[in-house]
C-alpha positions as CSV (number, residue, x, y, z in Angstrom):
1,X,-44.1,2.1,33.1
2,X,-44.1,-0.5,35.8
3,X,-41.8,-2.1,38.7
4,X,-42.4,-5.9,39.2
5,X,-40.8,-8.0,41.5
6,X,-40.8,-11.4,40.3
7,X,-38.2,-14.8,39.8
8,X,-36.0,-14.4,37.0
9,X,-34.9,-17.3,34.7
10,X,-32.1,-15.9,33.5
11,X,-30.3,-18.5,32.3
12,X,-33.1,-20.0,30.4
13,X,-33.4,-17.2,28.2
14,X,-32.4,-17.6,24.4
15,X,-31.0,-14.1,23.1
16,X,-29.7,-12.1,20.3
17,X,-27.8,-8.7,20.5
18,X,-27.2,-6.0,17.8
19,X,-24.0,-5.0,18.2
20,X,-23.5,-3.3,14.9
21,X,-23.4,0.8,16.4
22,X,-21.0,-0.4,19.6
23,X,-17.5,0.8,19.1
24,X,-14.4,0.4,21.6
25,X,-12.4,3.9,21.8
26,X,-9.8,5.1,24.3
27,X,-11.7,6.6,27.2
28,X,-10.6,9.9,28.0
29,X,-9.4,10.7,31.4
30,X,-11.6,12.7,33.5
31,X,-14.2,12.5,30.9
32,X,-17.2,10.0,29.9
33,X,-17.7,8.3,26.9
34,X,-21.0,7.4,25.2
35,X,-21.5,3.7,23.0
36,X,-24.6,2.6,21.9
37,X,-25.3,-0.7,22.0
38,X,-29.1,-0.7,20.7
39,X,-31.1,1.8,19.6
40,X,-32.3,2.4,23.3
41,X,-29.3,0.7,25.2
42,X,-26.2,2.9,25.9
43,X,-23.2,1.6,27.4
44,X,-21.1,4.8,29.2
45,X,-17.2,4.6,30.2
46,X,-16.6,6.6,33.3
47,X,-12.7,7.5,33.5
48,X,-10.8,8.5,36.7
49,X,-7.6,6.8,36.7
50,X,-10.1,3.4,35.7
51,X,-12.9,2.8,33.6
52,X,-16.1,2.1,34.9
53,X,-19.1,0.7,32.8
54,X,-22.5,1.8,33.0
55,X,-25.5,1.4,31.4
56,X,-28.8,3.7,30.2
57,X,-31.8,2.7,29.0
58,X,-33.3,5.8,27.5
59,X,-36.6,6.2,26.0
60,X,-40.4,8.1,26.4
61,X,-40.7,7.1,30.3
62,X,-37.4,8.7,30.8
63,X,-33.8,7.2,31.5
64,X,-32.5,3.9,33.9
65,X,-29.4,3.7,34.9
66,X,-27.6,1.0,36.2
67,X,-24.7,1.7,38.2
68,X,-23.4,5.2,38.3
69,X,-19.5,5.4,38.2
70,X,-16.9,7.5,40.6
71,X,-18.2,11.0,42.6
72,X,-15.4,12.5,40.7
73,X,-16.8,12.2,37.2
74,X,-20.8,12.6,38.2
75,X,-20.8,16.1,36.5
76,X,-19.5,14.5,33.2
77,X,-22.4,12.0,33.9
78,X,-24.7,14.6,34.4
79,X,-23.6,16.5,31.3
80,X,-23.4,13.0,29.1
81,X,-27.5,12.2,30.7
82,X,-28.4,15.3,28.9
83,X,-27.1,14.4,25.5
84,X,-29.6,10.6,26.2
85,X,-32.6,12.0,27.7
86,X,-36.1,11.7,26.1
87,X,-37.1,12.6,29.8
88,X,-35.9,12.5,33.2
89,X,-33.8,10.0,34.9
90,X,-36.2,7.8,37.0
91,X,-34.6,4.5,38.3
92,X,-30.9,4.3,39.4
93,X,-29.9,0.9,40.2
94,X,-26.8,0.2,42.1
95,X,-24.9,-3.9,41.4
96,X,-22.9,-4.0,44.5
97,X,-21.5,-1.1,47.1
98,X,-17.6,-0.5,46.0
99,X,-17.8,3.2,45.6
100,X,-16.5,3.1,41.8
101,X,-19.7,2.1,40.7
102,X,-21.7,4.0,43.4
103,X,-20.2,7.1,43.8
104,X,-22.0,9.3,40.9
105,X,-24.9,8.5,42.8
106,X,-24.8,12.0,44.7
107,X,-26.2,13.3,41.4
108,X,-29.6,11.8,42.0
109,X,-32.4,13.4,44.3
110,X,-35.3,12.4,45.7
111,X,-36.8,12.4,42.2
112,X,-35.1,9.3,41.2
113,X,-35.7,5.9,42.6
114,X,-32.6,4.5,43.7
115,X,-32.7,0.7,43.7
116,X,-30.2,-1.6,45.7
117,X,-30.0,-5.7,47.0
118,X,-30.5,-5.1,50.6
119,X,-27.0,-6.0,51.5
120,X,-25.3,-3.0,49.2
121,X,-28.4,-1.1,50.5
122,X,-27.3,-1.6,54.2
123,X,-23.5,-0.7,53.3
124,X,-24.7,2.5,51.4
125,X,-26.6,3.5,54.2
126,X,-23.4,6.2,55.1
127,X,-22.3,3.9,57.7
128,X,-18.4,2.6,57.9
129,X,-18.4,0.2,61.2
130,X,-17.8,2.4,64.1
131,X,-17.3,5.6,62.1
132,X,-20.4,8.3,62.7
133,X,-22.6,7.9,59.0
134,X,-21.5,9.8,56.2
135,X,-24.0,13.2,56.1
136,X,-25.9,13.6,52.6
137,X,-25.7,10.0,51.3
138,X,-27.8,9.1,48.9
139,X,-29.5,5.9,50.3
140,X,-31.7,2.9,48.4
141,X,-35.1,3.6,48.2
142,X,-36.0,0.4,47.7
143,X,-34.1,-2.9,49.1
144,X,-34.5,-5.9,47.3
145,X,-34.2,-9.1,48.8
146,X,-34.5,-11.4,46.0
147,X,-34.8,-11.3,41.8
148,X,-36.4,-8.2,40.3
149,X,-37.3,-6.7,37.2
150,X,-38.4,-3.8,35.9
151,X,-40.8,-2.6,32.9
152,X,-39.2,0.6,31.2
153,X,-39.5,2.1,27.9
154,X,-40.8,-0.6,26.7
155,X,-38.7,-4.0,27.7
156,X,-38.3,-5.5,30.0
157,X,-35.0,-5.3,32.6
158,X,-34.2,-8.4,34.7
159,X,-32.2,-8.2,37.9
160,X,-30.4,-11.1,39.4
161,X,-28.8,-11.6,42.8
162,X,-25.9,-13.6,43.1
163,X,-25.2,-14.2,46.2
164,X,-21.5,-14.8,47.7
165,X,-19.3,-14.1,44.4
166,X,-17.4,-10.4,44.1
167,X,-19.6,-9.2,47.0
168,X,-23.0,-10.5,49.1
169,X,-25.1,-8.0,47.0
170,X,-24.1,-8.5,43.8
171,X,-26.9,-8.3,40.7
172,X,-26.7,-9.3,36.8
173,X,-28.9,-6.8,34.9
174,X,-30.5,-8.4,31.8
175,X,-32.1,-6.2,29.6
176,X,-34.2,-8.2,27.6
177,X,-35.7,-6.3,24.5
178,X,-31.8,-5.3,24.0
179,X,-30.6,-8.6,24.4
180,X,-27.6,-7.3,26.8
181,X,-26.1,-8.9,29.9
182,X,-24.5,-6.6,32.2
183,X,-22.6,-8.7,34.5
184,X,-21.2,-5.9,36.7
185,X,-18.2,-6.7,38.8
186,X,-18.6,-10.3,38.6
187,X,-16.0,-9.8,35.4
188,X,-12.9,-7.9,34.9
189,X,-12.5,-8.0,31.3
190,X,-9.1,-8.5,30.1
191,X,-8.1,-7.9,34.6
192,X,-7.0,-10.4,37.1
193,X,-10.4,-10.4,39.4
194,X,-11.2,-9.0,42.6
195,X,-13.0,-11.0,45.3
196,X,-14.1,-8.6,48.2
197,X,-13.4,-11.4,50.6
198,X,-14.0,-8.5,53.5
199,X,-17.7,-8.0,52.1
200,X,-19.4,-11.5,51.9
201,X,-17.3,-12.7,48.6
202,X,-16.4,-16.0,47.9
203,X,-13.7,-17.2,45.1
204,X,-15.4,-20.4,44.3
205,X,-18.6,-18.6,43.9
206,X,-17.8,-16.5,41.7
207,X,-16.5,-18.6,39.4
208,X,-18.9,-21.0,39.3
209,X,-21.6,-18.5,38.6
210,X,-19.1,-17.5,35.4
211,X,-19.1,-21.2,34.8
212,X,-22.9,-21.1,34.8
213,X,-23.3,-18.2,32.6
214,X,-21.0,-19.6,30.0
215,X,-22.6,-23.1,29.8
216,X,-25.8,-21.9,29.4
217,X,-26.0,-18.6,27.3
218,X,-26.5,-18.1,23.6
219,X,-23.2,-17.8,21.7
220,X,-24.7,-14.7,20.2
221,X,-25.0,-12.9,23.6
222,X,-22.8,-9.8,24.3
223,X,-21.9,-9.6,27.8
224,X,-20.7,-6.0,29.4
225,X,-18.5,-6.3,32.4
226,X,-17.8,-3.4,35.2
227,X,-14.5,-2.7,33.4
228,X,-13.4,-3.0,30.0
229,X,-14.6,-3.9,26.9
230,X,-17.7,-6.1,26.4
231,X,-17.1,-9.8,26.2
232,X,-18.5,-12.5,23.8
233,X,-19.4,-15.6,24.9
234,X,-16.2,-17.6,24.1
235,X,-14.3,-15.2,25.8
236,X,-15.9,-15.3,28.9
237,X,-15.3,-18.7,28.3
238,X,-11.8,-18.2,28.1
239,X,-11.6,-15.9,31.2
240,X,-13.4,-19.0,33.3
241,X,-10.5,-21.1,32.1
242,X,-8.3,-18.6,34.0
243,X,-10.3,-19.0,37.6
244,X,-10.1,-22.9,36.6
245,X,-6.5,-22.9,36.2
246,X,-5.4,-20.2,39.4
247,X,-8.4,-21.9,41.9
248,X,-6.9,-25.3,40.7
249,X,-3.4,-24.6,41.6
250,X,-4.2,-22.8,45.0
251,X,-6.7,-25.7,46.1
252,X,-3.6,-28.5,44.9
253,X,-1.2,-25.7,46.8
254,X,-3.5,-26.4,50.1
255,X,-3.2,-29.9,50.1
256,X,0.5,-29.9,49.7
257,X,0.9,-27.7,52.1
258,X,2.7,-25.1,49.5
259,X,2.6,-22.0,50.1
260,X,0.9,-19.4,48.3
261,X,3.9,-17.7,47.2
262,X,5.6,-20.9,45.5
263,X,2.0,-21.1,43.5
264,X,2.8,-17.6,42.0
265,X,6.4,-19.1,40.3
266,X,3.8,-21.5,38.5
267,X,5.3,-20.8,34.7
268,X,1.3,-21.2,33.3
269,X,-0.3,-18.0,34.7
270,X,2.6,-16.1,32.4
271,X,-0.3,-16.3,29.8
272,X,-2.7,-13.6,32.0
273,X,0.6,-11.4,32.5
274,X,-1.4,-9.0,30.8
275,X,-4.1,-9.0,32.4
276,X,-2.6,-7.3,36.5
277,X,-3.3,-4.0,36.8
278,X,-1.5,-1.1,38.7
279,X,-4.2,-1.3,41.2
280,X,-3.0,-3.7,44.4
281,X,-6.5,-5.4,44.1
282,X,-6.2,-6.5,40.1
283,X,-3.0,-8.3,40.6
284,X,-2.2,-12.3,40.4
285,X,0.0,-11.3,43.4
286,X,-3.1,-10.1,45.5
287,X,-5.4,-12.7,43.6
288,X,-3.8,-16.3,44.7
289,X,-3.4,-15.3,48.4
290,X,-7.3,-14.6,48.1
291,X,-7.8,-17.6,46.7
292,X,-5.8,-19.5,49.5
293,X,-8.3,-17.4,51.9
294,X,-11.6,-18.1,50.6
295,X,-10.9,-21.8,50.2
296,X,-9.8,-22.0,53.9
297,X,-12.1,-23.7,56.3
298,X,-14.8,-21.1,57.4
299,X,-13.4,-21.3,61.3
300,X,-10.2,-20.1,59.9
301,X,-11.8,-17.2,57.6
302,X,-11.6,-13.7,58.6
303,X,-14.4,-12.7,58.4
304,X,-14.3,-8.8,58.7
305,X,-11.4,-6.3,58.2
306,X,-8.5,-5.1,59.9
307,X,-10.3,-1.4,59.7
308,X,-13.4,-2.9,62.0
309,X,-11.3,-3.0,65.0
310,X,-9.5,0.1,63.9
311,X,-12.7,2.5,63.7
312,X,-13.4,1.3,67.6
313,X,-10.3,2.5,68.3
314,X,-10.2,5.8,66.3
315,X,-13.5,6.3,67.8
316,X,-12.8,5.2,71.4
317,X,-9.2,6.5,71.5
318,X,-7.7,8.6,68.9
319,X,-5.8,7.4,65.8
320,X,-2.1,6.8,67.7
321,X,-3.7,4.3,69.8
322,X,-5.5,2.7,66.0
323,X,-1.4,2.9,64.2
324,X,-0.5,1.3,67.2
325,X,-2.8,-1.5,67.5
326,X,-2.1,-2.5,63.4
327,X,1.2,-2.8,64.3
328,X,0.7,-5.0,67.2
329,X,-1.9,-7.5,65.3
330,X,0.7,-7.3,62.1
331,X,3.5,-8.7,64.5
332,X,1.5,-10.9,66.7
333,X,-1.7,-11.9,64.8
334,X,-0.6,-11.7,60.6
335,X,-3.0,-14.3,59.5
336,X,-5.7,-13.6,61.5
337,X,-6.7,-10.1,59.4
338,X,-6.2,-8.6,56.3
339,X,-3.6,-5.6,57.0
340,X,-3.2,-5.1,53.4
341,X,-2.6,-1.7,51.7
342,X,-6.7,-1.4,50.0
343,X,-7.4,-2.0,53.7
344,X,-5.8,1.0,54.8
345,X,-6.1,3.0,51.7
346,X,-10.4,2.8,52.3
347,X,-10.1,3.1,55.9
348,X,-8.3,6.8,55.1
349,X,-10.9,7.4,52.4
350,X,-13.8,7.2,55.1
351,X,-11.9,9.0,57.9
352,X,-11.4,12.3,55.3
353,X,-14.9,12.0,53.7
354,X,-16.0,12.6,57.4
355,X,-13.6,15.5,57.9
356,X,-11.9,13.6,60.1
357,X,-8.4,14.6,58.5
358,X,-5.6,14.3,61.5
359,X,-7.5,10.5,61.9
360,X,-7.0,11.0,57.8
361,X,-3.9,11.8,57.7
362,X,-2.5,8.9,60.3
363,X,-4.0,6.3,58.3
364,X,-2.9,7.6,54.9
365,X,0.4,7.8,56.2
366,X,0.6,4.7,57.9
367,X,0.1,3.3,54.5
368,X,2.4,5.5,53.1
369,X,5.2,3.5,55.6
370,X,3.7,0.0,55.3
371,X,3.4,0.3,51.5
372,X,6.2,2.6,50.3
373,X,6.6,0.9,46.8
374,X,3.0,1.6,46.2
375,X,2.3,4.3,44.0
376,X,-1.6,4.1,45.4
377,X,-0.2,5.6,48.9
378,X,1.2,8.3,47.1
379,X,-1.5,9.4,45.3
380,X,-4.1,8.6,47.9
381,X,-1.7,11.2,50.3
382,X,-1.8,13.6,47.5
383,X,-5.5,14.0,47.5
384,X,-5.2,14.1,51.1
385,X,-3.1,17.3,50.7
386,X,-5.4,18.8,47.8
387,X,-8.3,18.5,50.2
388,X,-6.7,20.2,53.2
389,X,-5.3,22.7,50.8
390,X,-1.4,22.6,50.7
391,X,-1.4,22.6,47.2
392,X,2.5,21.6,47.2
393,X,2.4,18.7,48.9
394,X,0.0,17.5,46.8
395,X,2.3,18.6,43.7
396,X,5.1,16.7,45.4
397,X,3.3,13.7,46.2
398,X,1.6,13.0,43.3
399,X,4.6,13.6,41.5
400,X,6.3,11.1,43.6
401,X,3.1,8.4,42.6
402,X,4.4,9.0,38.9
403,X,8.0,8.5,40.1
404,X,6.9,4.6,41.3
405,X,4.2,4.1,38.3
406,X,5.0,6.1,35.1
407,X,1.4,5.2,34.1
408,X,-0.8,6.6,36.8
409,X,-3.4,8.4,34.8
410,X,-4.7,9.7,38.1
411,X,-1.7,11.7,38.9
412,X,-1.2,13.1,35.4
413,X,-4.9,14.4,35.6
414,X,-4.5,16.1,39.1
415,X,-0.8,17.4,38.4
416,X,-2.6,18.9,35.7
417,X,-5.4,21.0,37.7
418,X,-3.0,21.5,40.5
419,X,-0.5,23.5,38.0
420,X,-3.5,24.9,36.2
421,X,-2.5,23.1,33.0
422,X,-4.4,23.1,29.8
């Protein structure tokens, strides 16, 4: 067993995967579910109200892990390790920051080497711009600044940085003797993408790096995204074809001068109907105004979030002076930042996770009045309540989530605990 640094030529590589034992079931909420891929190489489904992939390399030195799902399902992970394990978990490596594929990382302890690009290594460091650092966070061990791989259990596991595409520290894990891509968040299978614009992404970036990927891999190849089922080849040729088509239309919009909501009548992106989620992020409708944004000229990109300013102010002078100053910037400045509800929604996640919970509660509610067709603001103010323990708010709240979406497996799973269902 042995850690290498080294440059990885990914691209060049000429693969074959067995894919004969993987099978696609209906994840179970709350729960994780186990596929394997190879007879090492596990691919597990972490549900909470959305499926994260991850993936486990299990054999005699022990298990890797890369990526390690939502905080709420890290006992399930725990519980699904034990079922893999021909010894103890020794390398956890995280793709990018977003807290749906970091999260079960609480589970690790010094024990386990927890491997991260330096730029998700700096934003898992606890910190949340002016907010004081989480306690307890599970930081990277070791930062990696370029390629990496890593010798386990007998193959080799090659780690990719691509720079400026869903985030600024996003890595491809290649695990060679498997002959699996795990791309990460740099596809939503079957999902409208997300581009975290706020944390060094870059539209055109990321979909040239797909473009790159599927002009040069094997057809045989099967690639795992973040979310959803795996992907062949063709089909991640098919999903470039939607970036071509959207980027296309919102570049042409630019020099037109259209705006971007006259590019969402366009009758051609019916065919990815499908493919917007409940989630604000996953949604052509948040999609092609992040496409007009990236492809802006870089003096007229934003480059940090709305919440920056509003964590000085929260800090500095309370959370009525931080409402007040969003609404001032959304009147007088609504181009300049990005005031939208995810904004908010993350801002009120950091302020609660810090027991901050009247700054919590300002935030979640100023959502709740910005966004009141949003079935996100509902639930996120129902786990507001279940933390601060008024159990009937939270009933009523998440009850009203499932009012506005019928399909919030979120608020069906903590109805059900908060009535003490079965």
């Amino acid at each position: 067993m042995r850690m290498m640094m080294t440059a990885v030529a990914l691209l060049l590589l000429t693969c074959f995967v067995d894919t004969t034992e993987a099978q696609e079931e209906d994840p179970v909420q709350g729960q994780i579910s186990v596929t394997r891929l190879t007879e090492r190489l596990y691919k597990l489904e972490s549900n909470y109200a959305f499926t994260v992939n991850l993936m486990v390399l299990a054999g005699p030195d022990g298990l890797l892990i890369v990526d390690a799902g939502v905080t709420q399902t890290a006992e399930q992970l725990r519980a699904a390790l034990d079922t893999l394990a021909d010894g103890p978990v020794k390398y956890v490596v995280s793709t990018h920051s977003h807290g749906d594929h970091t999260g079960g990382n609480s589970l690790f302890g010094p024990e386990v080497v927890l491997i991260a690009h330096e730029n998700t290594a700096r934003r898992m460091s606890g910190r949340y711009y002016a907010l004081p650092p989480l306690s307890g966070v599970r930081a990277a061990d070791i930062s990696a600044s370029s390629d990496f791989s890593i010798q386990f259990n007998g193959e080799e596991i090659r780690f990719t940085h691509v720079p400026g595409a869903h985030t600024d520290g996003d890595l491809m894990a290649f695990f060679t003797g498997s002959r699996v891509l795990y791309v990460a968040d740099l596809l939503f299978a079957d999902l409208i993408p997300f581009v975290d614009l706020g944390l060094g992404g870059d539209v055109q970036n990321y979909a040239d790096n797909l473009k790159r990927l599927a002009d040069t891999l094997p057809p045989d190849i099967v690639v795992v995204p973040g979310h959803g089922r795996n992907y062949s080849l063709d089909e991640v040729k098919a999903y470039c074809r939607m970036l071509e088509y959207t980027i296309g239309l919102a570049q042409r919009a630019l020099e037109e001068g259209t705006a971007a909501e006259d590019v969402l009548k366009d009758e051609g992106l019916a065919q990815w109907a499908a493919w917007s989620h409940t989630f604000e992020t996953t949604r052509m409708e948040y999609w092609i105004p992040c496409i007009f944004r990236s492809l802006q000229p870089s003096d007229q990109l934003v480059p940090l979030s709305i919440c920056e300013l509003l964590t000085r102010t929260l800090v500095s002078d309370g959370a009525t002076a931080a409402v007040e100053q969003y609404r001032r910037l959304k009147q007088t400045e609504p181009q300049r930042y990005n005031f939208g509800e995810g904004e908010l929604n993350n801002l009120g996640y950091q302020l609660m996770w810090r027991q901050m919970m009247p700054e919590a509660y300002a935030v979640f509610d100023l959502n709740l009045q910005e966004h009141p067709e949003s079935a996100n603001v509902y639930d996120s103010m129902g786990e507001y309540y279940m933390t601060s323990g008024q159990k009937e708010l939270a009933i009523q709240f998440y009850e009203k989530s499932l009012e506005v979406d019928s399909t919030n497996a979120n608020a069906v799973e903590m109805l059900r605990q908060l009535k003490g269902e079965r």
